[in-house]
GUKETOR-318809 format. One record per atom (N, C-alpha, C): y, z, x; residue in one letter. Coordinates in steps of 0.1 Angstrom, whole numbers, padded with zeros to 4 digits, always signed. Layout:
BEGIN
YZXa...
***
This chain:
BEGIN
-0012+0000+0008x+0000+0000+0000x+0012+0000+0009x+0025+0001+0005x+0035-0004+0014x+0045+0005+0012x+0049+0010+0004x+0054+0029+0001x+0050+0037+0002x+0033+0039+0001x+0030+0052+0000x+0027+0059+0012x+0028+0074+0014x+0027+0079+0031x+0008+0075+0034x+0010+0069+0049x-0003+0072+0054x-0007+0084+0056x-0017+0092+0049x-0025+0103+0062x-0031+0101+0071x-0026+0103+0087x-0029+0102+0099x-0034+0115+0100x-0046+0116+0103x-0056+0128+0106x-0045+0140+0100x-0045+0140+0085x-0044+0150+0076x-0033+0151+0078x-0021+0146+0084x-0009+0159+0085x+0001+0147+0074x-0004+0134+0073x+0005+0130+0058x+0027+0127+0066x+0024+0127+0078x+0036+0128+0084x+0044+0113+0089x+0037+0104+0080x+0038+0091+0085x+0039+0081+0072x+0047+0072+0074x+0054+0065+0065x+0050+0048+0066x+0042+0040+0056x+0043+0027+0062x+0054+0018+0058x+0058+0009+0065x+0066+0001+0065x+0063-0012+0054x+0067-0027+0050x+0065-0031+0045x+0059-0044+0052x+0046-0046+0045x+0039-0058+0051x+0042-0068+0061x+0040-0073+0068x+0045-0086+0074x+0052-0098+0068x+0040-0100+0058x+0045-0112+0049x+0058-0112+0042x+0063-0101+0042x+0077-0097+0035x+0090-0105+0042x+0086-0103+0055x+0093-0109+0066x+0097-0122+0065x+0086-0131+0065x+0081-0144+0068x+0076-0152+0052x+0077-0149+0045x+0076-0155+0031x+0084-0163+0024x+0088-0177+0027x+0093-0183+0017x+0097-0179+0005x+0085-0177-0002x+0083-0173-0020x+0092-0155-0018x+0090-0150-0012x+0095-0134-0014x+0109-0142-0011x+0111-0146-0001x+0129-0146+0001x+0133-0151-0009x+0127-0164-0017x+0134-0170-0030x+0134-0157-0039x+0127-0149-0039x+0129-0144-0050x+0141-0130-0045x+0141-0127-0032x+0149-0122-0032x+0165-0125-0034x+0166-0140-0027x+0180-0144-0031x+0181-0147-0048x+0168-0147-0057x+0172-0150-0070x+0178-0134-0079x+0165-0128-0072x+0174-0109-0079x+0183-0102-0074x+0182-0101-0059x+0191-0100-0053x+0205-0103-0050x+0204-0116-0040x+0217-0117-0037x+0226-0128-0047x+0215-0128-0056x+0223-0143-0069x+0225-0131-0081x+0227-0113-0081x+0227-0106-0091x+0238-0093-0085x+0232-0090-0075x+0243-0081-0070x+0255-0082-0067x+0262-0077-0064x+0276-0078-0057x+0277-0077-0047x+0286-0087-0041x+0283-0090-0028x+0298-0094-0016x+0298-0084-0010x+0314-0088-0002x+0315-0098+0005x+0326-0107-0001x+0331-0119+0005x+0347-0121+0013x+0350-0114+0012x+0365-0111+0016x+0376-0101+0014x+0388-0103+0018x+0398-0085+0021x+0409-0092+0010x+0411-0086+0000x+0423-0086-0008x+0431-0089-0003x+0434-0087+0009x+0451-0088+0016x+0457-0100+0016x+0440-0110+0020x+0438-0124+0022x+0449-0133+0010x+0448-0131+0000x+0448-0134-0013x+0459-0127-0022x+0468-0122-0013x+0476-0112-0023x+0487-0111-0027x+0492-0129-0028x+0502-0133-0035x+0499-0149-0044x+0508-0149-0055x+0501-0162-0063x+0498-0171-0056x+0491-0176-0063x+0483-0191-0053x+0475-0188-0040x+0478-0182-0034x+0469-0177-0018x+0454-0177-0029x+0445-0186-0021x+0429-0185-0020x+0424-0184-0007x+0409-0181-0010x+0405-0184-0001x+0390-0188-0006x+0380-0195+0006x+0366-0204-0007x+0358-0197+0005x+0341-0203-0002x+0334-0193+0006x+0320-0200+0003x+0313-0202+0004x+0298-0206+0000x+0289-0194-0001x+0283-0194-0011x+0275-0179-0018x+0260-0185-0021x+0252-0184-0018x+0231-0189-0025x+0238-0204-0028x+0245-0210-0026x+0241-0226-0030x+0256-0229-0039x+0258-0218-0039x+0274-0224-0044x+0287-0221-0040x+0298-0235-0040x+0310-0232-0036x+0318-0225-0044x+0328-0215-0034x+0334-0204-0050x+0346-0203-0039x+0355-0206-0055x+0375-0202-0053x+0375-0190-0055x+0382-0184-0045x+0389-0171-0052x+0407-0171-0051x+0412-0168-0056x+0424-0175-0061x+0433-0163-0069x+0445-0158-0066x+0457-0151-0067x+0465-0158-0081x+0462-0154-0094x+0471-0164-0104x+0481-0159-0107x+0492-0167-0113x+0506-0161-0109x+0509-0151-0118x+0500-0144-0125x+0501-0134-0135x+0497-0120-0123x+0494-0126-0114x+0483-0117-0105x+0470-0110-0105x+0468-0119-0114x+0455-0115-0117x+0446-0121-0107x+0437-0113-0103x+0426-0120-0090x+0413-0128-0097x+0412-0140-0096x+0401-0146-0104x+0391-0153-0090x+0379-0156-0098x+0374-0163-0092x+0362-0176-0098x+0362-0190-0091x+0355-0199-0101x+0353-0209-0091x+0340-0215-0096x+0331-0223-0087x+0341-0238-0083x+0343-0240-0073x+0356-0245-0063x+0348-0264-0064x+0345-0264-0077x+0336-0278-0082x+0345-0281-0098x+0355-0297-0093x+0360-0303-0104x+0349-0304-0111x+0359-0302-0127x+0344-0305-0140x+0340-0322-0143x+0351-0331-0134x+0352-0343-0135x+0339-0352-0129x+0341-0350-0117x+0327-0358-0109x+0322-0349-0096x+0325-0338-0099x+0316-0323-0089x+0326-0323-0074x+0341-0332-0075x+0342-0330-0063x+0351-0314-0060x+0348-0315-0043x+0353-0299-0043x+0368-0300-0043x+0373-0288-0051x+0390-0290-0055x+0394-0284-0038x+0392-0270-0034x+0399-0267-0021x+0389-0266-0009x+0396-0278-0005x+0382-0276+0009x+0389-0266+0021x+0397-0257+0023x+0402-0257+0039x+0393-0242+0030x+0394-0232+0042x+0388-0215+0043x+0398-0210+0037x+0412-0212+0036x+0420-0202+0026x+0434-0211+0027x+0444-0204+0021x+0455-0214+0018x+0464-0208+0006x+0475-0221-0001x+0480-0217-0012x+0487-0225-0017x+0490-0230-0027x+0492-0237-0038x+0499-0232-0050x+0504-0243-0056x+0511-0239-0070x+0500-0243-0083x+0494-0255-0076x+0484-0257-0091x+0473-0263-0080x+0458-0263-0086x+0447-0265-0082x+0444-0280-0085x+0441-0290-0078x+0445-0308-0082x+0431-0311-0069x+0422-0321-0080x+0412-0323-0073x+0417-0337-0063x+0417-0336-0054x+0417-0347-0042x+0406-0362-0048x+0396-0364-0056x+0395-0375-0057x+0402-0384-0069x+0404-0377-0080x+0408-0384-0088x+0422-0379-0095x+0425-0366-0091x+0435-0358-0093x+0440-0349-0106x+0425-0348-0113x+0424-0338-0120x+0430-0324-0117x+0438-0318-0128x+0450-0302-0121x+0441-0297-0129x+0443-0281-0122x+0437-0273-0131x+0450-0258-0127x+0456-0245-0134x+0461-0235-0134x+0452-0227-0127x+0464-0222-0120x+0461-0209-0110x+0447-0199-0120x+0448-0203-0132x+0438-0193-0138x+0428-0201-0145x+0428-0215-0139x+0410-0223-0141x+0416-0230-0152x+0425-0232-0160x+0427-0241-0174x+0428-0254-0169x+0424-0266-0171x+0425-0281-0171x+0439-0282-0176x+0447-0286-0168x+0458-0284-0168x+0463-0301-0172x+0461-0315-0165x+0460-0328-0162x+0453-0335-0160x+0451-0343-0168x+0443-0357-0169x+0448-0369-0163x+0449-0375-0152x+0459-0388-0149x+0452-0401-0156x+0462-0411-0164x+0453-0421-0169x+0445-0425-0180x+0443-0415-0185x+0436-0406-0197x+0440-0405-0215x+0449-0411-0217x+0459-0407-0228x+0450-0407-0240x+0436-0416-0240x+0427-0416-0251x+0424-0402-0250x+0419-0397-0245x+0413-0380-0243x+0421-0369-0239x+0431-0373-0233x+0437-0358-0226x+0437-0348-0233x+0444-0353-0244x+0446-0337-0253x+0431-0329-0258x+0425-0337-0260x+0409-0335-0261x+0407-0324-0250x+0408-0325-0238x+0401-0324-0231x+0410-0313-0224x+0421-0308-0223x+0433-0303-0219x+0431-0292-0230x+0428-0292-0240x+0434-0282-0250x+0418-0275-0254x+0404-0280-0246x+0393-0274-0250x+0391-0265-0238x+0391-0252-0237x+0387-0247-0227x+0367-0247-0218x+0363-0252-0228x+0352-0261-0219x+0353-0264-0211x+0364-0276-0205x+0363-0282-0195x+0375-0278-0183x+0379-0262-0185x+0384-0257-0177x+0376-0251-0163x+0375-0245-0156x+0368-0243-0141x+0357-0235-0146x+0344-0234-0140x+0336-0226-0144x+0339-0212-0136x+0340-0198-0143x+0345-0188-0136x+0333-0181-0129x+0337-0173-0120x+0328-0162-0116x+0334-0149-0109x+0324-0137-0113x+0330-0129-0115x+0332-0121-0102x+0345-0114-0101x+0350-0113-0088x+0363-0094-0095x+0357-0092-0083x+0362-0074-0085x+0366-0072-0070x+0374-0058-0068x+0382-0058-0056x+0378-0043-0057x+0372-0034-0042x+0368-0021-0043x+0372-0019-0028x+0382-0009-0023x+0386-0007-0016x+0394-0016-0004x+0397-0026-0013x+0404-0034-0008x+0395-0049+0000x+0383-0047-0006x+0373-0058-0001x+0371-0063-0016x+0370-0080-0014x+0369-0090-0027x+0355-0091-0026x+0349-0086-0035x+0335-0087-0041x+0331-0100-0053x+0323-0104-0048x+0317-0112-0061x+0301-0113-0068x+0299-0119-0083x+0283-0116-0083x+0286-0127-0093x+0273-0139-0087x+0271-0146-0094x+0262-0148-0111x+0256-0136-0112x+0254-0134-0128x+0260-0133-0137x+0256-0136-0148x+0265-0139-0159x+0273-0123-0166x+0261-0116-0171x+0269-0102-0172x+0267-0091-0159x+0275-0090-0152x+0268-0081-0137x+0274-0069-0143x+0267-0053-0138x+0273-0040-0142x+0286-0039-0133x+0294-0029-0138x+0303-0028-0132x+0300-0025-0116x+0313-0031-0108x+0310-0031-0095x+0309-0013-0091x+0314-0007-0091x+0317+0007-0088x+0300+0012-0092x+0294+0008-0102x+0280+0013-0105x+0272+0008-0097x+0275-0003-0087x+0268-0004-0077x+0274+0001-0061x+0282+0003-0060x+0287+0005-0049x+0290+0024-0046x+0298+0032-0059x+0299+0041-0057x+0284+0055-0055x+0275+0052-0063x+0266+0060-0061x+0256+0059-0044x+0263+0050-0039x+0254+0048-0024x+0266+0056-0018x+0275+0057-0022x+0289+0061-0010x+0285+0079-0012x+0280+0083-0024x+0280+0094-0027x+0267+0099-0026x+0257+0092-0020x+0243+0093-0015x+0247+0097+0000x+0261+0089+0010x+0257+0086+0019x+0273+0103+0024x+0279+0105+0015x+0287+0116+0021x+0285+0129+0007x+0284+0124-0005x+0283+0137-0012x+0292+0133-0024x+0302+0131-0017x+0315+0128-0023x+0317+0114-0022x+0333+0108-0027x+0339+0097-0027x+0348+0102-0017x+0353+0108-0014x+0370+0114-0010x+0371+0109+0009x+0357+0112+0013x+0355+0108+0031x+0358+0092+0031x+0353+0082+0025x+0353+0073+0030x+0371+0065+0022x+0374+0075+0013x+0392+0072+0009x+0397+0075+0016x+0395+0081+0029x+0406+0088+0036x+0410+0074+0044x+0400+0065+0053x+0405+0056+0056x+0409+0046+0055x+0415+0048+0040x+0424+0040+0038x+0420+0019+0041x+0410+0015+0038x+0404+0004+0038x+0414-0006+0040x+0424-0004+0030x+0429-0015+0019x+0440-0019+0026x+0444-0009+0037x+0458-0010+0047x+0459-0017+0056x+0445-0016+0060x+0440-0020+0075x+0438-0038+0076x+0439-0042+0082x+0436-0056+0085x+0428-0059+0100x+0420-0070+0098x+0410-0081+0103x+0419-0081+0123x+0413-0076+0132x+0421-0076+0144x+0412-0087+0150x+0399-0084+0150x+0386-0095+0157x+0379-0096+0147x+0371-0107+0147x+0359-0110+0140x+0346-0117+0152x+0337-0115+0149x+0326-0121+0157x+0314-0125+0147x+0307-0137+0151x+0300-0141+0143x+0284-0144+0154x+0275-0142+0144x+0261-0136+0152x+0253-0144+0146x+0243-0151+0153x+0234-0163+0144x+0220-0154+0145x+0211-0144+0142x+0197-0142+0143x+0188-0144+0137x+0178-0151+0146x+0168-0155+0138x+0158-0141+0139x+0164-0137+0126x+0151-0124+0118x+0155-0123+0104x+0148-0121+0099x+0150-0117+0081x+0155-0103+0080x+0167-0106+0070x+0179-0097+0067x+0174-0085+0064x+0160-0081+0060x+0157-0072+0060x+0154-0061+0076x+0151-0068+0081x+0148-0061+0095x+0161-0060+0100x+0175-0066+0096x+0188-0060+0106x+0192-0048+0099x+0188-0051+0081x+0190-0034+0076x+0183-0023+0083x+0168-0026+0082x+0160-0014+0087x+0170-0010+0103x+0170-0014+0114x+0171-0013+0124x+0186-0007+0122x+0197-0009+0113x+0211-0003+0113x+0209+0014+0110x+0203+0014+0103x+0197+0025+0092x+0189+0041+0102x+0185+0031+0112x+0179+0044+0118x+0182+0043+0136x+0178+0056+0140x+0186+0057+0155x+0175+0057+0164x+0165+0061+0157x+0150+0062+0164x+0152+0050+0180x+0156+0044+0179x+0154+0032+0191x+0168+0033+0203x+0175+0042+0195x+0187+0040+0203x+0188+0044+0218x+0178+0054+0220x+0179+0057+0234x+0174+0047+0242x+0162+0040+0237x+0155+0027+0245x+0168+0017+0243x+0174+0014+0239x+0181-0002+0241x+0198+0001+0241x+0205+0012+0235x+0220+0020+0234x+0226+0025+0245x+0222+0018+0255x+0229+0027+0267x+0240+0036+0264x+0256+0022+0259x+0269+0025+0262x+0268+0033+0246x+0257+0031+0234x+0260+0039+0222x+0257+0055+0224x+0247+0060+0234x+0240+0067+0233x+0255+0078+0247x+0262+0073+0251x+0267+0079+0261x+0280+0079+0254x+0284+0075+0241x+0296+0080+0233x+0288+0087+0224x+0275+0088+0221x+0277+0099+0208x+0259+0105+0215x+0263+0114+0224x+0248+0123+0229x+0239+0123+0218x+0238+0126+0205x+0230+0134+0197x+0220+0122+0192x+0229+0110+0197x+0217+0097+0194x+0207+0092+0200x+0208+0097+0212x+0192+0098+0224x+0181+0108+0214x+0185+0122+0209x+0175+0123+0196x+0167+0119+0188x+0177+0102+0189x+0164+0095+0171x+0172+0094+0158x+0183+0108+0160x+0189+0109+0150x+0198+0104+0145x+0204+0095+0139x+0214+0088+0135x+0225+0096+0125x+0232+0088+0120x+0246+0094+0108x+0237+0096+0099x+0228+0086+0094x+0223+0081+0079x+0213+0088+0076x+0210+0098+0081x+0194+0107+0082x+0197+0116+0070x+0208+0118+0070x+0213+0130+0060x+0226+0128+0054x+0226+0136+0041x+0243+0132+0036x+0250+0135+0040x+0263+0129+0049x+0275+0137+0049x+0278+0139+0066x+0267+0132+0071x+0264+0137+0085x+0273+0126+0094x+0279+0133+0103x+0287+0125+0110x+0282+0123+0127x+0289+0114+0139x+0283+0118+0153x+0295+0120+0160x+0293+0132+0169x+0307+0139+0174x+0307+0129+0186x+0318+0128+0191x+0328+0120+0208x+0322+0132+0215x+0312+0120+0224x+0309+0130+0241x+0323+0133+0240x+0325+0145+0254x+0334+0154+0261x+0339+0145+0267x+0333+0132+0271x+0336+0123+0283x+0347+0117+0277x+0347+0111+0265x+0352+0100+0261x+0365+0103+0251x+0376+0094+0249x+0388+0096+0242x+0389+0088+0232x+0382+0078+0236x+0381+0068+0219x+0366+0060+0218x+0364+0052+0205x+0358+0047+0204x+0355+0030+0211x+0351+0029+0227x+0352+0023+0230x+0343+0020+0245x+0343+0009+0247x+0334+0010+0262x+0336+0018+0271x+0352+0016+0277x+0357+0021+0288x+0357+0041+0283x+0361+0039+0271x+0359+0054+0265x+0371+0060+0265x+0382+0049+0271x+0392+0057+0265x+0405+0051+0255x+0415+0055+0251x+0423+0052+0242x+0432+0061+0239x+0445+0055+0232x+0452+0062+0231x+0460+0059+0220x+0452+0053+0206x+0459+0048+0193x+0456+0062+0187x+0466+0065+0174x+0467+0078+0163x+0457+0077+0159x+0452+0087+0151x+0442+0083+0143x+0445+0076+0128x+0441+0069+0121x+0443+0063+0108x+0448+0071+0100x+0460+0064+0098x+0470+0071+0085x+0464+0085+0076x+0452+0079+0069x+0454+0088+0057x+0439+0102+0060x+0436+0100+0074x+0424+0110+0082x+0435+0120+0083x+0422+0132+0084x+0426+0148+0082x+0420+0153+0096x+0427+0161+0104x+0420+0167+0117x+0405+0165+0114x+0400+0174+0112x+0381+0168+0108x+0378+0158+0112x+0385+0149+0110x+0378+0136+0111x+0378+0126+0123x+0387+0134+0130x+0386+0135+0147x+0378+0132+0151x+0372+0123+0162x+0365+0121+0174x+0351+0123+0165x+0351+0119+0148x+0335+0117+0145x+0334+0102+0138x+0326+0101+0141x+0319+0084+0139x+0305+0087+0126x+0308+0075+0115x+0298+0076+0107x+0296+0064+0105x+0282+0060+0106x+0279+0045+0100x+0271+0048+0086x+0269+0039+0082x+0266+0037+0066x+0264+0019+0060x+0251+0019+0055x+0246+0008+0049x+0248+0009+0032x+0256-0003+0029x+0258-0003+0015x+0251-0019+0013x+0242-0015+0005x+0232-0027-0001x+0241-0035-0008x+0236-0049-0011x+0229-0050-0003x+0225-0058+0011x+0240-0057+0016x+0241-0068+0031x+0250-0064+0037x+0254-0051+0034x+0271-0046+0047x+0265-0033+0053x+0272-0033+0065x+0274-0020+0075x+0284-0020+0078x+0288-0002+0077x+0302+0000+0075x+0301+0010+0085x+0312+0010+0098x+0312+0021+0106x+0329+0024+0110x+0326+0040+0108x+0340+0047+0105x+0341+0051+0118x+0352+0050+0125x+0357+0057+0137x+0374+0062+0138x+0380+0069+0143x+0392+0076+0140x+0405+0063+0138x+0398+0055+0149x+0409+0048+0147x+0408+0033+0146x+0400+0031+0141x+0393+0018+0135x+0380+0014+0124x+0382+0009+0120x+0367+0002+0108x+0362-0006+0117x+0346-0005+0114x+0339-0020+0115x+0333-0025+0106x+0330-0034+0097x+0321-0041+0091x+0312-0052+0093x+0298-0055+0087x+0293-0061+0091x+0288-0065+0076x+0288-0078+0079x+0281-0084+0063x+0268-0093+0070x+0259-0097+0060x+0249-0101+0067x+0248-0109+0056x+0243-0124+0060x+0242-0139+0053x+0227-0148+0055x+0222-0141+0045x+0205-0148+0046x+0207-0159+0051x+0203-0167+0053x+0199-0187+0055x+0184-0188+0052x+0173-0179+0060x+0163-0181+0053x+0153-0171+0060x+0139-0167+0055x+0129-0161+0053x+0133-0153+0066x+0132-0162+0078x+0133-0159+0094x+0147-0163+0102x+0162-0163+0095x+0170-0164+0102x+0184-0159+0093x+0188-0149+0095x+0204-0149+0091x+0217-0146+0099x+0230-0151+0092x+0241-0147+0097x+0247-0132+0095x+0255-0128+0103x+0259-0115+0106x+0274-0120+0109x+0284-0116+0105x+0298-0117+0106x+0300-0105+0103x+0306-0097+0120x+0315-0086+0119x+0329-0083+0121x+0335-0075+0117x+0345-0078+0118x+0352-0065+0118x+0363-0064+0133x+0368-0049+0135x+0382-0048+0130x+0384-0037+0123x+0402-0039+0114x+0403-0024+0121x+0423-0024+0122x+0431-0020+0128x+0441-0014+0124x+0449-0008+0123x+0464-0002+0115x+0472-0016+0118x+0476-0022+0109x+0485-0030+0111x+0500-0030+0121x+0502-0019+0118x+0514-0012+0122x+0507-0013+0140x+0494-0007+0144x+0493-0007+0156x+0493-0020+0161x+0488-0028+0151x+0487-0044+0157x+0498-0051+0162x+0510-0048+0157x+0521-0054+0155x+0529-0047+0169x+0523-0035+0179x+0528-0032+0192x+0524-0045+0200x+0535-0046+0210x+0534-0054+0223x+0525-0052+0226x+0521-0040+0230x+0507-0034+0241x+0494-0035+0234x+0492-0041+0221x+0483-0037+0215x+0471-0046+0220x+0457-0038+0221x+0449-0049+0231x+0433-0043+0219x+0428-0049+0212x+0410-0045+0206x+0403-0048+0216x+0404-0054+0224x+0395-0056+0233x+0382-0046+0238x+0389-0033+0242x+0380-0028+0249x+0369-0017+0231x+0377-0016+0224x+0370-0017+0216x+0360-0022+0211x+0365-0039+0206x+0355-0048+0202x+0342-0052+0207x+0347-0044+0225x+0331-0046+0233x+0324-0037+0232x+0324-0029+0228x+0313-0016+0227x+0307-0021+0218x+0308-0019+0203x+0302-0024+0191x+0293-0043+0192x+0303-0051+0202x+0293-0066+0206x+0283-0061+0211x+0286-0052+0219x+0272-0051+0228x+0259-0042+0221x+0265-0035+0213x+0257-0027+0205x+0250-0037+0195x+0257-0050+0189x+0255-0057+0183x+0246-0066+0189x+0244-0070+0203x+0238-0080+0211x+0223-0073+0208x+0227-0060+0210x+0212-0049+0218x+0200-0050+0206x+0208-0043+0194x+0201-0044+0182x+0200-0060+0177x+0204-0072+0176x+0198-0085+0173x+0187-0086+0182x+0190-0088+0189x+0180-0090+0200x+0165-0082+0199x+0165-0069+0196x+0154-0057+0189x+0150-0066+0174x+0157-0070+0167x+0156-0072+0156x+0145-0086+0158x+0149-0099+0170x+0141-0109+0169x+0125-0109+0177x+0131-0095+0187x+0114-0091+0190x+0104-0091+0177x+0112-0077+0169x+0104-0079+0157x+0096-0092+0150x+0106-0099+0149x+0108-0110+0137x+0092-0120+0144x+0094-0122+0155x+0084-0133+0161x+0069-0130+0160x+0069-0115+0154x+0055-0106+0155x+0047-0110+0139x+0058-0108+0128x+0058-0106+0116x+0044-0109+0108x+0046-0123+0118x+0031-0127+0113x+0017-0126+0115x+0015-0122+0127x+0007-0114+0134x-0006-0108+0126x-0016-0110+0129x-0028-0101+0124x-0022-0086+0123x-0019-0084+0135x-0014-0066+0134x-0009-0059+0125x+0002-0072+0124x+0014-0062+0110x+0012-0066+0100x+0000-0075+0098x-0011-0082+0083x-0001-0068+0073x-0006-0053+0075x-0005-0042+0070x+0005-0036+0069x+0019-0040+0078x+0029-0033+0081x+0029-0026+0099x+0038-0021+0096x+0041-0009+0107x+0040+0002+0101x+0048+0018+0106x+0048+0028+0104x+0065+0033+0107x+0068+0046+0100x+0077+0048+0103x+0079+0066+0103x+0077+0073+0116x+0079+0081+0120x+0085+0092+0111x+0087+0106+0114x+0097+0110+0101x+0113+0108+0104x+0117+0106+0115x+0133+0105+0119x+0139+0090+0110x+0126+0082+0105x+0126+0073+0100x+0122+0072+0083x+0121+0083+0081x+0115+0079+0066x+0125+0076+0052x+0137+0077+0066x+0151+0075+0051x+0146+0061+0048x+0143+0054+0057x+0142+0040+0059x+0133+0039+0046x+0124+0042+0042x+0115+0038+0033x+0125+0042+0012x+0139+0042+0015x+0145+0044+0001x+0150+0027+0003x+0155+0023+0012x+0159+0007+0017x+0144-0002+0011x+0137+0001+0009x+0120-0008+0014x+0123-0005-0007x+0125+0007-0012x+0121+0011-0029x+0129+0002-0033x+0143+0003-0025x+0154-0008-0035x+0149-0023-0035x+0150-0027-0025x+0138-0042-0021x+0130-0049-0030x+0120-0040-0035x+0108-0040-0042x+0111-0043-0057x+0117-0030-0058x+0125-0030-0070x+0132-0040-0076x+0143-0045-0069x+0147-0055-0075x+0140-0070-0075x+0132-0068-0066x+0129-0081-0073x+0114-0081-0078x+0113-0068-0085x+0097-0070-0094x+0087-0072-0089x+0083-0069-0073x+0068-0067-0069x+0067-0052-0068x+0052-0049-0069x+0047-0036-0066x+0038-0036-0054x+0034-0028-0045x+0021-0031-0039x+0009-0039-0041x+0002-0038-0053x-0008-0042-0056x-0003-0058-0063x+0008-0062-0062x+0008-0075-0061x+0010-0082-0050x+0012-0077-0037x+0014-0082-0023x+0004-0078-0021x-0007-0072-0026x-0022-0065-0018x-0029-0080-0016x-0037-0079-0003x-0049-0085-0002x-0058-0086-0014x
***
């Protein structure tokens, strides 16, 4: 079975992991991108991007192109970036801004808020076709939570907060820790983008737990001691990792000398917390910076990872201002763990892991990641059984 604990010579202290085939299966990833990532909510972009009329920005999501778009009411909308005329795409650049949406082949308009706005040429139908809201943009639904643009391509999705807040409050207790920094202020300083061939599943497990950090973390394991342990942030609720003695900031060299973020309380000093919010982000809090990581299936055995480190604006905007030595701690930590991640991946199929792996107890948080999994997309063990 693939949840349930092994007993290893009676002590019941051991956890199995999920089959191999999970990994490497065609048919399981379709179905995961159909319950999953074609139902959830899913972070595509920073409000900030977007946060005057007309400013869009487009994105490709499971097989479709999607506008997200600023209407001059200010309402934040979002709709599949495909004229209703002959499928061509209305905005092709990555973001931008406009007064009206006008498709490039034939020059069908449409309103900052999706209405078929112009027909050129047309006088038999226009009004037909102008005044039926059918043939206005197809919408999709798009919500903004802490100052990150979320979207979910299902038709009725639950509210976004019912998916997002009960993990924040799994992962500190409260809501109030992860409001202090102030998300919504901060802006994009670096981005880095990461090609791995391993299934999105294995870069969650591997974020999730610390178990490995001593073997591959050098420069992580010598800013925060307690993770040569095993032990990570996410083991427990609320749990944070204190700044070696050595070090002044979150960063390679280890030192620094930015404030800490606006709306942080002493406490929150020199502690580092990472945190997985399903179902494709890693979010790591440090005094005086964010990181996020979103992770982008492509397929069974390969996805994208775009992370991306944000800043106090205000600090960005000094002469001296340099992410640099920042940015390289977390690449490298990011190099260490992909790289762990494609060991895995090349095994998957393997007679050995026919059954899975195991997962230690410093690891058994890991097996609530494996329940959500399962869950949503309607297998049980005994339908992946031999």
């Amino acid at each position: 079975m693939i949840i349930e604990e092994n007993i290893v010579n009676g002590s019941g202290k051991i956890k199995s992991t999920l089959r191999g085939e999970l990994y490497t299966s065609p048919v399981i990833f379709e179905l995961e991108r159909k319950h999953i990532f074609a139902k959830h909510w899913l972070f595509v972009g920073y409000e900030y991007d977007v946060a005057e009329p007309g400013q869009y920005i487009t994105i490709k999501v499971e097989g479709e192109n999607i506008l997200i778009i600023r209407g001059k009411d200010h309402v934040l909308r979002g709709f599949l970036n495909v004229c209703r005329h002959r499928g061509a795409t209305l905005c092709s650049t990555s973001s931008g801004k406009t007064g009206i949406i006008r498709c490039p082949y034939h020059s069908w308009s449409y309103g900052l808020d999706g209405r078929l706005a112009g027909v050129p040429n047309s006088s038999e139908c226009r009004e037909e076709l102008v005044n039926n809201e059918n043939y206005g943009l197809e919408k999709v639904n798009v919500q903004t939570w802490h100052g990150l643009i979320w979207l979910n391509l299902s038709e009725n999705p639950l509210p976004l907060e019912q998916q997002l807040n009960p993990q924040i409050i799994e992962r500190f207790g409260e809501l109030e820790t992860l409001a202090r920094y102030q998300i919504p202020n901060l802006r994009v300083a670096h981005r880095k983008e990461y090609d791995v061939k391993a299934n999105w599943k294995i870069i969650v497990e591997n974020f999730q737990e610390c178990y490995h950090c001593s073997a591959i973390h050098p420069e992580l394991t010598s800013a925060f001691p307690q993770f040569r342990t095993g032990v990570g942030t996410q083991n427990e609720t609320g749990s944070g990792a204190s700044f070696s003695e050595n070090i002044e900031a979150f960063s390679i060299s280890g030192k620094g000398n930015r404030p800490m973020l606006k709306g942080l309380l002493p406490e929150d000093d020199r502690l580092y917390y990472g945190m997985t919010i399903n179902p494709h982000i890693f979010m790591n809090l440090t005094p005086d910076h964010v990181i996020i990581h979103r992770i982008i299936p492509i397929s069974a055995e390969r996805s994208i990872v775009i992370c991306d480190w944000l800043f106090d604006p205000d600090e960005m905007a000094k002469t001296d201002f340099d992410a640099t030595d920042a940015v390289e701690l977390f690449h490298r930590v990011n190099e260490q763990d992909f790289e762990a991640c494609q060991w895995c991946q090349e095994n998957m199929g393997s007679k050995a892991y026919q059954n899975g792996g195991f997962l230690v107890p410093v690891e058994h948080h890991v097996s609530r990641f494996y329940e959500y999994v399962l869950e949503s997309i309607g297998l049980s063990s005994n339908q992946i059984a031999n």
